[in-house]
TORVOLUM-432587 format. One record per residue (C-alpha): residue number from 1; residue in one letter; x, y, z. Coordinates in nm, 4 decimals. Example, Ala and Ser with C-alpha at 12.3 -4.5 7.8 and 13.67 -1.06 7.14 Angstrom:
BEGIN
1	a	1.2300	-0.4500	0.7800
2	s	1.3670	-0.1060	0.7140
***
This chain:
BEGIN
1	x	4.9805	0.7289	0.7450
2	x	5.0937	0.8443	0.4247
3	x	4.8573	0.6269	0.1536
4	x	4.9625	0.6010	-0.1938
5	x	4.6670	0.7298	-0.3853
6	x	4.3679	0.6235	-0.4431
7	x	4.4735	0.2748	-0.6052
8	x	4.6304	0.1761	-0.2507
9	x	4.2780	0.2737	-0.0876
10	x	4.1022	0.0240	-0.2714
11	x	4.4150	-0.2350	-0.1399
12	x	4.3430	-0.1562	0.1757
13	x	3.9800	-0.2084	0.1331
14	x	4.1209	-0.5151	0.0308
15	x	4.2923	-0.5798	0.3367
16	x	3.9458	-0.5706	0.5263
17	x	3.6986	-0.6649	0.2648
18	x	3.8431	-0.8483	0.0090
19	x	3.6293	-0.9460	-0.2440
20	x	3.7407	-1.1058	-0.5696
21	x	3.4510	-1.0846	-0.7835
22	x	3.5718	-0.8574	-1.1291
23	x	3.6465	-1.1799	-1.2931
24	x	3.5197	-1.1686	-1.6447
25	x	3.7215	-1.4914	-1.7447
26	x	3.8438	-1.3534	-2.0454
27	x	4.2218	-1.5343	-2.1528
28	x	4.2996	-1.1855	-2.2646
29	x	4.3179	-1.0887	-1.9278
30	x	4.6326	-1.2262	-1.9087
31	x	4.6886	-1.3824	-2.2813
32	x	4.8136	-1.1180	-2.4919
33	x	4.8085	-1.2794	-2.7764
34	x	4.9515	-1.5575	-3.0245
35	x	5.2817	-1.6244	-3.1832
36	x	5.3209	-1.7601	-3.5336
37	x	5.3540	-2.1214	-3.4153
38	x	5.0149	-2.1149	-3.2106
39	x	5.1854	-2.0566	-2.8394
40	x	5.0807	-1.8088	-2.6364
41	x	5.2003	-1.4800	-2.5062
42	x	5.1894	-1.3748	-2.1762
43	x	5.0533	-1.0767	-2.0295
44	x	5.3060	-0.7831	-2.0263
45	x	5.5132	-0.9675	-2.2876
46	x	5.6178	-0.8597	-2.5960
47	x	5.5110	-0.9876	-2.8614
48	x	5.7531	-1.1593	-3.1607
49	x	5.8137	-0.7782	-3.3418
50	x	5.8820	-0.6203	-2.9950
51	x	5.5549	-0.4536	-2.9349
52	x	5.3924	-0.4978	-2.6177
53	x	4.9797	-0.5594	-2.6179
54	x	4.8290	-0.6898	-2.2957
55	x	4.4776	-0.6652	-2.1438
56	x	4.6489	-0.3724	-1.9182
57	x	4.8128	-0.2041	-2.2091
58	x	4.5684	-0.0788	-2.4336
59	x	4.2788	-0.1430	-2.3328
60	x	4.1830	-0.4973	-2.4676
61	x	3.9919	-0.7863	-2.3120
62	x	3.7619	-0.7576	-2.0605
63	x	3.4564	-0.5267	-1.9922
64	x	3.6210	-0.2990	-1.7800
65	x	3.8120	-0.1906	-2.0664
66	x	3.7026	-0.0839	-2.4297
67	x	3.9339	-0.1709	-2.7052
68	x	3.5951	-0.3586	-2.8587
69	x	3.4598	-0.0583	-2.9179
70	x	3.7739	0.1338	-3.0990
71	x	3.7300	0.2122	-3.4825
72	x	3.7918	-0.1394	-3.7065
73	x	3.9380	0.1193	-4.0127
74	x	4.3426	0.0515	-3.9585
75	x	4.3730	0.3311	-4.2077
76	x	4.2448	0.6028	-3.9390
77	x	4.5567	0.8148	-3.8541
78	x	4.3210	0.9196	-3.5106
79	x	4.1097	0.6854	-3.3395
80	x	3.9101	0.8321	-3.0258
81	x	3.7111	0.5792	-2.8121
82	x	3.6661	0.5148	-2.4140
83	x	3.3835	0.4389	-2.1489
84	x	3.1749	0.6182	-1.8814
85	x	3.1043	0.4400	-1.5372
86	x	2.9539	0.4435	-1.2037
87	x	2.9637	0.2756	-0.9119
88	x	2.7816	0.2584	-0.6163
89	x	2.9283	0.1018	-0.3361
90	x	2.8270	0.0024	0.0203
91	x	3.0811	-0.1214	0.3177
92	x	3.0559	-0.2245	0.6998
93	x	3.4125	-0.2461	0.8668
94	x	3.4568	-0.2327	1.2357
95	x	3.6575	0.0233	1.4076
96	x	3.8997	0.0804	1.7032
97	x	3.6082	0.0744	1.9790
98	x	3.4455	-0.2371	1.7894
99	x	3.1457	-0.0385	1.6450
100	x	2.9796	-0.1441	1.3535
101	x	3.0661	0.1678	1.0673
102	x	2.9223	0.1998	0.7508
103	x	2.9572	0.3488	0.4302
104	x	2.8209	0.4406	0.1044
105	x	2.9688	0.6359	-0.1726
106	x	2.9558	0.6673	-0.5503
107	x	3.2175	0.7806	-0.8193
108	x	3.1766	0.8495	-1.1763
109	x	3.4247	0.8215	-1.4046
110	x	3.5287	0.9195	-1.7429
111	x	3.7920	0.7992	-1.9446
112	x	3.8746	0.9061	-2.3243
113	x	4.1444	0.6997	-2.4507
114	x	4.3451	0.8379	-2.8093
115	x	4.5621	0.6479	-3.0599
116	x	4.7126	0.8026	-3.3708
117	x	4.9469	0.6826	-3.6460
118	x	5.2264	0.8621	-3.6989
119	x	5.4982	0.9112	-3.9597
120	x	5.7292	0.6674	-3.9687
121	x	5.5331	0.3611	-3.8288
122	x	5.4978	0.5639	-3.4992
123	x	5.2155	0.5397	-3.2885
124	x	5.0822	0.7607	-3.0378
125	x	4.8512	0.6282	-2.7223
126	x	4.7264	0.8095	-2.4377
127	x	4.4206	0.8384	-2.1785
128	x	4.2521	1.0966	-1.9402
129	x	4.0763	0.9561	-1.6643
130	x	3.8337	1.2216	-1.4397
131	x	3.6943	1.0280	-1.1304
132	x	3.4422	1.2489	-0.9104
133	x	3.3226	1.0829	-0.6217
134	x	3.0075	1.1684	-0.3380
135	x	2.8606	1.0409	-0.0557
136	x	3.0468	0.9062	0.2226
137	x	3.4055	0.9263	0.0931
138	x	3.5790	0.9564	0.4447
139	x	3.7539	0.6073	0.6011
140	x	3.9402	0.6084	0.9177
141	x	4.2924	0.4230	0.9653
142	x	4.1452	0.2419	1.3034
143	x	3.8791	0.1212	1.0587
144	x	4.1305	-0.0998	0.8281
145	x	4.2653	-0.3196	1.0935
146	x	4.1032	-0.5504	1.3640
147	x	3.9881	-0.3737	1.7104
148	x	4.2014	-0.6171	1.8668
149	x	4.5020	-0.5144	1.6772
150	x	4.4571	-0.1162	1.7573
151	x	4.3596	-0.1770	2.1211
152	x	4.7226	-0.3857	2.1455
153	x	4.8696	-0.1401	1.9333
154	x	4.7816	0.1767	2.1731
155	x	4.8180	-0.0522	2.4567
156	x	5.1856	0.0316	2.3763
157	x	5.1571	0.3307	2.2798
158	x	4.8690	0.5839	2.3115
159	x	4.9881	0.8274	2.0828
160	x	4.9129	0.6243	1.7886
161	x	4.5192	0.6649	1.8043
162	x	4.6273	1.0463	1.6392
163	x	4.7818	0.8925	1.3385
164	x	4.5076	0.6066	1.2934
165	x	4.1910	0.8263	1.3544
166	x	4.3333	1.0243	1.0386
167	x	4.0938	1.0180	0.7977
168	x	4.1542	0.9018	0.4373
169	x	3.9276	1.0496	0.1516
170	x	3.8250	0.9667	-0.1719
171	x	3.9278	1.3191	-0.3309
172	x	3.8026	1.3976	-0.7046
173	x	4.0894	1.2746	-0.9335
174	x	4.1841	1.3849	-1.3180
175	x	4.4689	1.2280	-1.4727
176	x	4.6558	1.1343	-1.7473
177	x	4.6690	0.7871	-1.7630
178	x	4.8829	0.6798	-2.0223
179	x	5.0880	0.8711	-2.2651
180	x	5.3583	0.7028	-2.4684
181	x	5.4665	0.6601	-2.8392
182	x	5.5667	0.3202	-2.9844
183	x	5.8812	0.3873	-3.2141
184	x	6.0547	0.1512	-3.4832
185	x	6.4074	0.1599	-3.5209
186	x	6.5186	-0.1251	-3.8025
187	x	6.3937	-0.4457	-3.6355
188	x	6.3366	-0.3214	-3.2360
189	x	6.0546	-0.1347	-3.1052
190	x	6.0920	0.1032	-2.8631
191	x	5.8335	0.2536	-2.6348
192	x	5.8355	0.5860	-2.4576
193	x	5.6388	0.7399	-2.2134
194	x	5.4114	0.6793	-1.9201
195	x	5.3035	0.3154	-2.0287
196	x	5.1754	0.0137	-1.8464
197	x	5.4199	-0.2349	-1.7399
198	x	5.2091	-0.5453	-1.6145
199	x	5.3877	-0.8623	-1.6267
200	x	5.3407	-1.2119	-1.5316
201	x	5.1297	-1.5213	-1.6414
202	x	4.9174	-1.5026	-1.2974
203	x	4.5273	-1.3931	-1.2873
204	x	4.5171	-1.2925	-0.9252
205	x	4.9142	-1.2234	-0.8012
206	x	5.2002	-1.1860	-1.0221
207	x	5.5169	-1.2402	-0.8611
208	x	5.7592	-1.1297	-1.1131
209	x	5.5653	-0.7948	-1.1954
210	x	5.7980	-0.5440	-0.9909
211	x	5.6437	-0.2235	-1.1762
212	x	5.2382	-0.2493	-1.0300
213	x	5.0251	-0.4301	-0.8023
214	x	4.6597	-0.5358	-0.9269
215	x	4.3604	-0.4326	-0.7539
216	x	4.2765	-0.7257	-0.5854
217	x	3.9545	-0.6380	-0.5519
218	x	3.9482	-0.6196	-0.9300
219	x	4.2354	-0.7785	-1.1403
220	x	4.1627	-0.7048	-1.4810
221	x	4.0689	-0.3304	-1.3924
222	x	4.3698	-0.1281	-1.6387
223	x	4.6612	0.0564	-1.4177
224	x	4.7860	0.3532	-1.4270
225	x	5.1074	0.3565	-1.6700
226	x	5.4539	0.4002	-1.4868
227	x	5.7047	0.6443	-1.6824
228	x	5.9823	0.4091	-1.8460
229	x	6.1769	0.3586	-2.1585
230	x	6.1492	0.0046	-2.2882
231	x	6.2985	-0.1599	-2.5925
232	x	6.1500	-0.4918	-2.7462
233	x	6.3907	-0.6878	-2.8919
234	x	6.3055	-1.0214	-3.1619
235	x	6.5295	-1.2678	-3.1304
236	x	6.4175	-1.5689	-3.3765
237	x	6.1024	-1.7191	-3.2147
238	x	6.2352	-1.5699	-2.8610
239	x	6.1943	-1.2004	-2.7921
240	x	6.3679	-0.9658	-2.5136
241	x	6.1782	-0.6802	-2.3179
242	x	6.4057	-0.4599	-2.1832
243	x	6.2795	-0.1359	-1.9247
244	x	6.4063	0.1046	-1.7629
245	x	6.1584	0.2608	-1.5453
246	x	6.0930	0.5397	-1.2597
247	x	5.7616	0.4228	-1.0698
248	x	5.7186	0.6553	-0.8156
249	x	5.7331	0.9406	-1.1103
250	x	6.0290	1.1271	-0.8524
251	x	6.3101	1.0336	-1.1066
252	x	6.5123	0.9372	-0.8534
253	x	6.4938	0.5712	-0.7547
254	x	6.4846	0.4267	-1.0791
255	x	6.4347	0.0251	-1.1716
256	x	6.5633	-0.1719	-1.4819
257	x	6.6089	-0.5237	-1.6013
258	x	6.4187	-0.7296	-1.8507
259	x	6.2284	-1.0647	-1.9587
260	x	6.3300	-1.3170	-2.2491
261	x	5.9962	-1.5333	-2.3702
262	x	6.0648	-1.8661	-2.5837
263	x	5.8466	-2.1319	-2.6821
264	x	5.9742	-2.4683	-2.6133
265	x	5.7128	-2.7151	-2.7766
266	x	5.3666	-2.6586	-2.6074
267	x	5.5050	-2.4354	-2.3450
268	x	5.6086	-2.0411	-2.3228
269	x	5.8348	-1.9544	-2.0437
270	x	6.0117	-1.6247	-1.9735
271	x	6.3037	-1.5640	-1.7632
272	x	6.3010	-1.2297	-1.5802
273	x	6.5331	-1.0325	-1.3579
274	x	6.4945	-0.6660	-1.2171
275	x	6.6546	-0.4169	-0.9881
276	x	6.4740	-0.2410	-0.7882
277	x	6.3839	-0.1885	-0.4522
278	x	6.1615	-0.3066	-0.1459
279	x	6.0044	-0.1029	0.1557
280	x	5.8752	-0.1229	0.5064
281	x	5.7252	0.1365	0.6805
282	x	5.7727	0.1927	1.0784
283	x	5.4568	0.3251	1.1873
284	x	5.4827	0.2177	1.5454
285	x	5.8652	0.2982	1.6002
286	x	5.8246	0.6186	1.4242
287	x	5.5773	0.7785	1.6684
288	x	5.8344	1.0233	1.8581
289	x	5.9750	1.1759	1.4844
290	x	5.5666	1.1943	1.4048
291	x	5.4664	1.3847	1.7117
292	x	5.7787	1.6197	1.6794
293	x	5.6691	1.6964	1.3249
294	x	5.3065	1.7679	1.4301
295	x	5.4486	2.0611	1.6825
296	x	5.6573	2.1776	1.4441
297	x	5.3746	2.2428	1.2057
298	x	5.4744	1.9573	0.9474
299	x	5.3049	1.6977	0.8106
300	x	5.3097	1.4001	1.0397
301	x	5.2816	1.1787	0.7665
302	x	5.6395	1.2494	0.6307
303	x	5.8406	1.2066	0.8932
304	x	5.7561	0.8474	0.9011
305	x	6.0411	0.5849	0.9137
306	x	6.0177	0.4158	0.5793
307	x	6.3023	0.1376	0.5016
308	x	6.3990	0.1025	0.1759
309	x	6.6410	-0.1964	0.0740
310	x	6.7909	-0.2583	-0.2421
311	x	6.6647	-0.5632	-0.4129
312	x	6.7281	-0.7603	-0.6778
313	x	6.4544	-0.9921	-0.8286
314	x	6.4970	-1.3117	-1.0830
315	x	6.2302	-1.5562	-1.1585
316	x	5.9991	-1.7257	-1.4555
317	x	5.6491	-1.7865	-1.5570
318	x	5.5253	-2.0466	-1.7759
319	x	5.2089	-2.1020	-1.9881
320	x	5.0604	-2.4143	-2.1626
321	x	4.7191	-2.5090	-2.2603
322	x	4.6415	-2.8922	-2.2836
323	x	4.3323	-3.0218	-2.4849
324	x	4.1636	-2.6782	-2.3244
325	x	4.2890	-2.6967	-2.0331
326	x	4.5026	-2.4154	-1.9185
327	x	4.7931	-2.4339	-1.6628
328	x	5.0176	-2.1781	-1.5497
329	x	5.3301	-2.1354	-1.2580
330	x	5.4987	-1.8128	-1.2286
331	x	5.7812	-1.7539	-0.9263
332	x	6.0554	-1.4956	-0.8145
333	x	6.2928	-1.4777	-0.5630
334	x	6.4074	-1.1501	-0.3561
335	x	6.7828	-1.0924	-0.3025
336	x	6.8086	-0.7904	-0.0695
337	x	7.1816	-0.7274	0.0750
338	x	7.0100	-0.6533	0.4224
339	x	6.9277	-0.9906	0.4484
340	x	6.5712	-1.0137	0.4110
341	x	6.5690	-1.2041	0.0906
342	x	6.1713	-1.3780	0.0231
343	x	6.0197	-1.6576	-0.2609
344	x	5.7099	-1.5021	-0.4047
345	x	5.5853	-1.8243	-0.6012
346	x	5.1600	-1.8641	-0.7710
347	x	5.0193	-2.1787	-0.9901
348	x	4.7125	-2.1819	-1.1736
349	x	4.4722	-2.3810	-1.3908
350	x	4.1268	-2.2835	-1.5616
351	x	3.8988	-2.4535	-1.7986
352	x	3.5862	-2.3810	-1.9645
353	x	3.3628	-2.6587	-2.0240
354	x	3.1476	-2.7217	-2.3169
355	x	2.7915	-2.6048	-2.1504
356	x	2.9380	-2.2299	-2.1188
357	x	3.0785	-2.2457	-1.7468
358	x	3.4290	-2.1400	-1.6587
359	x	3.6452	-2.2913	-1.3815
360	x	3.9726	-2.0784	-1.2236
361	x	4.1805	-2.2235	-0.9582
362	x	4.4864	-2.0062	-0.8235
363	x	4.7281	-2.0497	-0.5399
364	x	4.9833	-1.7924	-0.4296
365	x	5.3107	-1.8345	-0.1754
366	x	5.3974	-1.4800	0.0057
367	x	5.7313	-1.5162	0.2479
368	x	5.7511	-1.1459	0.2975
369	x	5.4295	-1.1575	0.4799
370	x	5.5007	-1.1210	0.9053
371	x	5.3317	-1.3988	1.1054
372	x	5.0359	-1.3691	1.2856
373	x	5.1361	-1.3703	1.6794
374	x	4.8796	-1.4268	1.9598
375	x	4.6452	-1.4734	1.6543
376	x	4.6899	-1.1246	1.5538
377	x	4.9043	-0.9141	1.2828
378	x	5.0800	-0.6139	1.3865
379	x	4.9736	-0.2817	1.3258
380	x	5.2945	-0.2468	1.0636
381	x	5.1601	-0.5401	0.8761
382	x	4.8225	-0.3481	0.8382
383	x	4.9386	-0.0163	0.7808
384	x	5.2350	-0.1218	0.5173
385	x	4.9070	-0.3557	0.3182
386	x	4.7368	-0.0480	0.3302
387	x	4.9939	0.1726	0.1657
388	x	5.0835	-0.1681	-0.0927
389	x	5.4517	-0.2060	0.0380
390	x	5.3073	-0.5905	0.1556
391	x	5.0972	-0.7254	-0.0965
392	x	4.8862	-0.9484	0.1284
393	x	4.8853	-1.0730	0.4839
394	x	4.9570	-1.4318	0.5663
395	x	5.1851	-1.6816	0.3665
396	x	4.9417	-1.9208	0.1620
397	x	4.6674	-1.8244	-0.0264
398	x	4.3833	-2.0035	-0.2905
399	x	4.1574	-1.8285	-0.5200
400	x	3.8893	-2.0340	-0.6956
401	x	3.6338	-1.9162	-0.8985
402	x	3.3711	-2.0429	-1.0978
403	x	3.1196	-1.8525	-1.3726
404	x	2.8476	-1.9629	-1.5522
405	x	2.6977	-1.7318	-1.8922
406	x	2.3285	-1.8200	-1.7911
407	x	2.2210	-1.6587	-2.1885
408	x	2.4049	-1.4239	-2.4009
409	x	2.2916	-1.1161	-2.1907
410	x	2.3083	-1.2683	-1.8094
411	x	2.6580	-1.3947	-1.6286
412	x	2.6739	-1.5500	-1.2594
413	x	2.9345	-1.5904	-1.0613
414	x	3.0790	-1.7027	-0.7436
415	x	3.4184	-1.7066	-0.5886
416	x	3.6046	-1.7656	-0.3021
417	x	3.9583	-1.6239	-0.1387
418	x	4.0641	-1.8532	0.1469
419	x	4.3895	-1.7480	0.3560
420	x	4.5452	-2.0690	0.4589
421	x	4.7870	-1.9425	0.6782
422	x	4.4934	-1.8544	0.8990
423	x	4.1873	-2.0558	0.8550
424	x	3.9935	-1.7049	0.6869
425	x	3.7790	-1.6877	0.3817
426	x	3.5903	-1.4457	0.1744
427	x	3.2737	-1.5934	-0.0700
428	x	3.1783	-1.3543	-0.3271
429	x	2.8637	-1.4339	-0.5859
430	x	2.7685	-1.1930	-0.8722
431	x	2.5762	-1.0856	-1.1579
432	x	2.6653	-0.9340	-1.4904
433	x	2.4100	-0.8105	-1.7200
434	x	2.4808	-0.7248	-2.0698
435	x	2.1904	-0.4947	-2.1261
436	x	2.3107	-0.3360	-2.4702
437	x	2.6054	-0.3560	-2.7150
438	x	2.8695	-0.1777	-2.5183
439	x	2.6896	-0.1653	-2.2042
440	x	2.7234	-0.3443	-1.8611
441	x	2.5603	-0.3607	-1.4811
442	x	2.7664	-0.5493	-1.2664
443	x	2.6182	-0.6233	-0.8621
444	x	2.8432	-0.7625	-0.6480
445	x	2.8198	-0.8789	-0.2856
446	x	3.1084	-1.0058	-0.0772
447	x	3.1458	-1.1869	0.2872
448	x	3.4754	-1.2751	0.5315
449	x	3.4448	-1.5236	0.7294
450	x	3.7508	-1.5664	1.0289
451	x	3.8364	-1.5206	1.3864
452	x	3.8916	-1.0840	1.3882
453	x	4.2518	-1.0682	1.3876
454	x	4.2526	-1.2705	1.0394
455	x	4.3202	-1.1258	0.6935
456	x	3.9900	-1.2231	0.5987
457	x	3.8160	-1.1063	0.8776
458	x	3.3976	-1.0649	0.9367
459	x	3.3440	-0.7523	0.6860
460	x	3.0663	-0.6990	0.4055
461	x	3.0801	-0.5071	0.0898
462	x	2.8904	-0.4643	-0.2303
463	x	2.8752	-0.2308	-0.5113
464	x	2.6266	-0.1836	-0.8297
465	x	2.8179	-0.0898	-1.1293
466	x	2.7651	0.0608	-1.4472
467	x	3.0060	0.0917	-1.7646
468	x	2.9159	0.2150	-2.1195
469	x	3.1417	0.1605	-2.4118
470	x	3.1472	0.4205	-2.6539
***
């Protein structure tokens, strides 16, 4: 099975061992900032003279990203900054024979971000990432889903334990993250480049971002940029973000559409609409095209059956913040000629009280998800979670999450991810330490709880990691 990078790796991780514990709690996570009449932005919006600054975008907010620590003089034409970190990270997933397997690996990772002022009122931003990773880096497909799902699966067809025994492996990664330059013309900004696109009012799920998916296991963690043109138009207090983008970097299924934000009292809303489009692989159907590619000496991977529809997406988000307390709603819906339109819809509310504890509460409604039948999700509903074309299994989900900063150096935290559609949960408790200025440890433990063919099935996973500012 064809996985889409590394990124979709740690989704499928996801799909096994969820565990929703990167949640610093900071609003710029998805606030991106304020307009002139004290309403908020929203993440991946752009901002009253066009310009688009989100958590994702350059850098700012939380700890996993390190625009704190970029030079304050706004009269450097070249400002270099970025972070080092490692991780260490255990997991025990089940596999196709119901044995216990475990893993440990470790990455480090280096990331040198670069932003330079340019004639004109131009700026220039870009990022290198180089990930090296050791240990244990090799997962097999039969490990992602249940036992009971892979027994029914070969059940059907035996061929299928070649393609799931595959091995996926973390492979040593350097990258150019982000490259793009911001570029004034009379009142409109436009933006060139591989840039991040995140959109949405939502923490955990954002169901009008069409460009990228958040690492679940990590929401706040910054995304690789998607090549696109995008123009920021002010209109008045309103503003339009118009994109044009190619996500899969082929330049040949390219997306465009755009998002209007206006503040209507207390509120902010934004009306969106994209085209794009929507896939489904066929792992199981595809089986006699796979085996004829493997004794033909191709890759079995490509000769998948992958469905891509045409879609057409149009939906809102909304932001308001009440005497402190902040509430948010954010929907879409999916017109796809085919037929198999879907309502992506999330709500949210957080609060942090006076005695320095922090309170999130999220729920998210997924129609594309299948159905669980005989208490189990098909093997397609696995695999296509694992390569990101399904964003989670089951229809109704609820994230809560509360944080308490015990002193200015020490953070605890505990969360939970329940699937409602089948009675499965993960709880998640961790611990930040702040042990210098531009310096964090972060453990993290996580535990499912659910009968084994649920989403959130019984699974473990932790991971100890570091990140220096500089």
């Amino acid at each position: 099975m064809k996985a889409g990078g590394l990124i979709w790796l740690s989704a499928a991780l996801l799909v096994w061992v969820p565990s929703f514990a990167a949640f610093a709690f900071d609003e710029a996570a998805f606030i991106s900032g304020e307009y002139d009449d004290g309403a908020t932005a929203l993440a991946g919006d752009v901002t009253p003279d066009g310009a688009q600054e989100t958590a994702a975008n350059d850098g700012a907010g939380t700890s996993d990203t390190s625009d704190g620590f970029r030079p304050s003089d706004s009269s450097d034409r070249l400002q270099l900054y970025g972070r080092i970190e490692n991780q260490l990270t255990f997991v025990m997933m089940k596999d196709a024979e119901d044995r216990q397997q475990k893993h440990l690996y470790d990455y480090m990772q280096l990331r040198l971000d670069m932003d330079a002022s340019l004639t004109g009122g131009m700026e220039l931003k870009s990022d290198g990432v180089v990930r090296l990773f050791a240990g244990d880096t090799e997962i097999s497909l039969d490990e992602v889903a249940p036992p009971e799902t892979v027994a029914r699966a070969l059940a059907e067809d035996p061929r299928l334990m070649a393609l799931l025994q595959t091995p996926y492996q973390f492979e040593n990664r350097y990258w150019l993250d982000n490259a793009y330059v911001k570029i004034p013309v009379g009142d409109f900004l436009l933006t060139v480049g591989k840039q991040p696109l995140g959109q949405g009012a939502g923490y955990v799920w954002n169901p009008t971002d069409v460009f990228t998916q958040k690492d679940l296991l990590d929401p706040t963690y910054q995304q690789e940029g998607i090549i696109a043109m995008r123009l920021g138009v002010p209109m008045g207090r309103a503003s339009l973000d118009l994109v044009l983008a190619s996500p899969d970097d082929s330049m040949q299924h390219w997306m465009g559409g755009g998002r209007m934000m206006f503040p209507l009292g207390p509120f902010q809303f934004s009306a969106v609409s994209y085209y794009t489009r929507a896939r489904f692989a066929d792992v199981v159907g595809s089986m006699d095209a796979v085996m004829a590619a493997a004794q033909t000496g191709q890759n079995p991977e490509d000769a998948i059956q992958i469905r891509d529809d045409k879609r057409v997406m149009f939906g809102g988000d909304m932001v308001v913040d009440i005497k402190g307390v902040r509430v948010w709603s954010e929907a879409a819906y999916n017109y796809l000629p085919s037929g198999r339109d879907w309502l992506e819809a999330e709500g949210g509310v957080e609060y942090y009280f006076p005695f320095e504890t922090h309170l999130m509460i999220e729920y998210f409604y997924y129609e594309r998800s299948p159905l669980q039948q005989h208490k189990q999700y098909d093997l397609n509903g696995w695999m296509n979670a694992l390569d990101g074309h399904l964003k989670m299994l089951g229809r109704h989900f609820l994230f809560t999450a509360l944080e308490h900063q015990v002193s200015d150096f020490w953070t605890l935290g505990v969360s939970t991810f329940q699937g409602m559609s089948d009675a499965s949960a993960m709880v998640e408790g961790d611990i930040r330490w702040s042990f210098a200025e531009g310096a964090e440890l972060w453990l993290m433990a996580a535990k499912g709880f659910g009968d084994r063919g649920d989403f959130l099935t019984n699974s473990f996973q932790s991971w100890l990691r570091l990140t220096i500012f500089y």
